[in-house]
C-alpha positions as CSV (number, residue, x, y, z in Angstrom):
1,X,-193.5,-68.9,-50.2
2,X,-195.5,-67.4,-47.8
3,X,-195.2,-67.1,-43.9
4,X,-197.9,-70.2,-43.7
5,X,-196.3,-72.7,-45.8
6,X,-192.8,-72.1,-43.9
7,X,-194.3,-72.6,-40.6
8,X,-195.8,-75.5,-41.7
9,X,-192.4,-77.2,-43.2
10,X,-190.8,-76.1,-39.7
11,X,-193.8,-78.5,-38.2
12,X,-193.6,-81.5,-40.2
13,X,-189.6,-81.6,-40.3
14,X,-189.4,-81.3,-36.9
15,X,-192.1,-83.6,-36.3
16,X,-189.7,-86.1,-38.7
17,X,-186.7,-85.0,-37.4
18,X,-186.8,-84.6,-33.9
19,X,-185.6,-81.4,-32.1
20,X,-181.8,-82.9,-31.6
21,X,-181.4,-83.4,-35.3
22,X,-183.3,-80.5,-36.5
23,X,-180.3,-77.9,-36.9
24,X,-178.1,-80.3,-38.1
25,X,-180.8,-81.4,-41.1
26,X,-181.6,-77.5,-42.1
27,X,-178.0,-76.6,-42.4
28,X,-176.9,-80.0,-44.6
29,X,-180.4,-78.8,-46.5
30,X,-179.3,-75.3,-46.6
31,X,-175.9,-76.4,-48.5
32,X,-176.9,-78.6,-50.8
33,X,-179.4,-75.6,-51.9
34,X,-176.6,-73.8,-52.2
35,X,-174.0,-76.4,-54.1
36,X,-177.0,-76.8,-56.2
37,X,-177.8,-73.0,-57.1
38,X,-173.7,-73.2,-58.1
39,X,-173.7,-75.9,-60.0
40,X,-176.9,-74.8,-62.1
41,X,-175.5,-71.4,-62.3
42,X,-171.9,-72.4,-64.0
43,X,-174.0,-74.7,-66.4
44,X,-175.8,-71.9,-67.7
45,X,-173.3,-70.3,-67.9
46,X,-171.3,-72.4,-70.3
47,X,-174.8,-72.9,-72.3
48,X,-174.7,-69.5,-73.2
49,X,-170.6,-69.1,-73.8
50,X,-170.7,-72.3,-76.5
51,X,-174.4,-70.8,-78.0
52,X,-173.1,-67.9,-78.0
53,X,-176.2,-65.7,-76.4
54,X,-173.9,-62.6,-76.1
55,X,-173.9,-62.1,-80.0
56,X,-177.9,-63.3,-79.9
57,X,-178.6,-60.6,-77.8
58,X,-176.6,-58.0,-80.1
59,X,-178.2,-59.4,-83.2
60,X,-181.6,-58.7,-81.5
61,X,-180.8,-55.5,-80.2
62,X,-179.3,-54.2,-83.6
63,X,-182.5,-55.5,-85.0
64,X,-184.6,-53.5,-82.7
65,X,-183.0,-50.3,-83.3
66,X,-183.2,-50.7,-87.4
67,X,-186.9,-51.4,-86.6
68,X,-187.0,-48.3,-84.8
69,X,-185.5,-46.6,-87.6
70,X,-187.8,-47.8,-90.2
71,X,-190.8,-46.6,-88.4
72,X,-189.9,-43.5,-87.5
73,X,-188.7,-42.5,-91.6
74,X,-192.4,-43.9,-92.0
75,X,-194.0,-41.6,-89.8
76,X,-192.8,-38.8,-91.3
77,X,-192.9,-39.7,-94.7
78,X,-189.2,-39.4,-95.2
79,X,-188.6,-40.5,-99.3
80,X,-184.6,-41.1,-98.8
81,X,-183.6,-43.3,-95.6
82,X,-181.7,-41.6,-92.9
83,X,-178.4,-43.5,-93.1
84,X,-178.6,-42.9,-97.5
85,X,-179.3,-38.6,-96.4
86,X,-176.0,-39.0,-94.1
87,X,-173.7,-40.5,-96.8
88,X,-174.8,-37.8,-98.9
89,X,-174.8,-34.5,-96.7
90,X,-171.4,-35.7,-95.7
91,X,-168.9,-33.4,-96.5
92,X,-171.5,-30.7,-98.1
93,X,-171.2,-27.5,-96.5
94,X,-173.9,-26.1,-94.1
95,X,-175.9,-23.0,-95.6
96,X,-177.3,-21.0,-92.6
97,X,-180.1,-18.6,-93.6
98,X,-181.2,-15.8,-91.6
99,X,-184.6,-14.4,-91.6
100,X,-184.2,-11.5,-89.2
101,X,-184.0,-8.0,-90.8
102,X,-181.2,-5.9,-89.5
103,X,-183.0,-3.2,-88.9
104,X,-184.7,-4.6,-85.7
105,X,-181.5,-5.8,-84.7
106,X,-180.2,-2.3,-84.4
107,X,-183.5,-1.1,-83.0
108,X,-183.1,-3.7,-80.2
109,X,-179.4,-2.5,-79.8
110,X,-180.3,0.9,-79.2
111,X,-183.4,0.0,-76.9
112,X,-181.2,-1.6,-74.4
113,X,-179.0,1.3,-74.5
């Protein structure tokens, strides 16, 4: 609602009104807003407890990240899905290979001497 249209509510209900009555008819207006902003609120609320939109929203969001998964062994051509290559590199022991020859190592040893 813009400045405009609130000015001209103010008008016409104090037009109806009258200028005794007006504070008295925005505040009973101003709670029943309010009862009725309550009342929706706690009925949604219960909506979603009895559907059940807490596990809905899980479900989706699990769904999402499989989806995510899938497209991403897809884009790089992976031929094994991630969570079958994690069942069966557990437990295998990590080979580290190194590719530097120790000869520069030394040489860079006894350059920063």
């Amino acid at each position: 609602m813009g400045l405009f249209e609130i000015l001209l509510i103010a008008v016409v209900t104090l037009l109806v009104v009258g200028p005794e009555r007006m504070p008295e008819t925005v505040r009973s207006v101003a709670l029943t807003i309010g009862r009725l902003k309550r009342m929706l609120s706690s009925a949604r609320e219960e909506i979603e407890k009895q559907v059940g939109a807490d596990d809905i929203r899980q479900q989706l969001h699990n769904e999402a990240v499989m989806d995510a998964i899938a497209k991403s062994e897809k884009m790089f051509d992976v031929d094994e899905p991630i969570s079958q290559q994690a069942e069966s590199t557990q437990g295998a022991p990590i080979k580290a290979e190194s590719k530097i020859d120790p000869s520069e190592n030394n040489s860079i040893l006894d350059r920063s001497s």
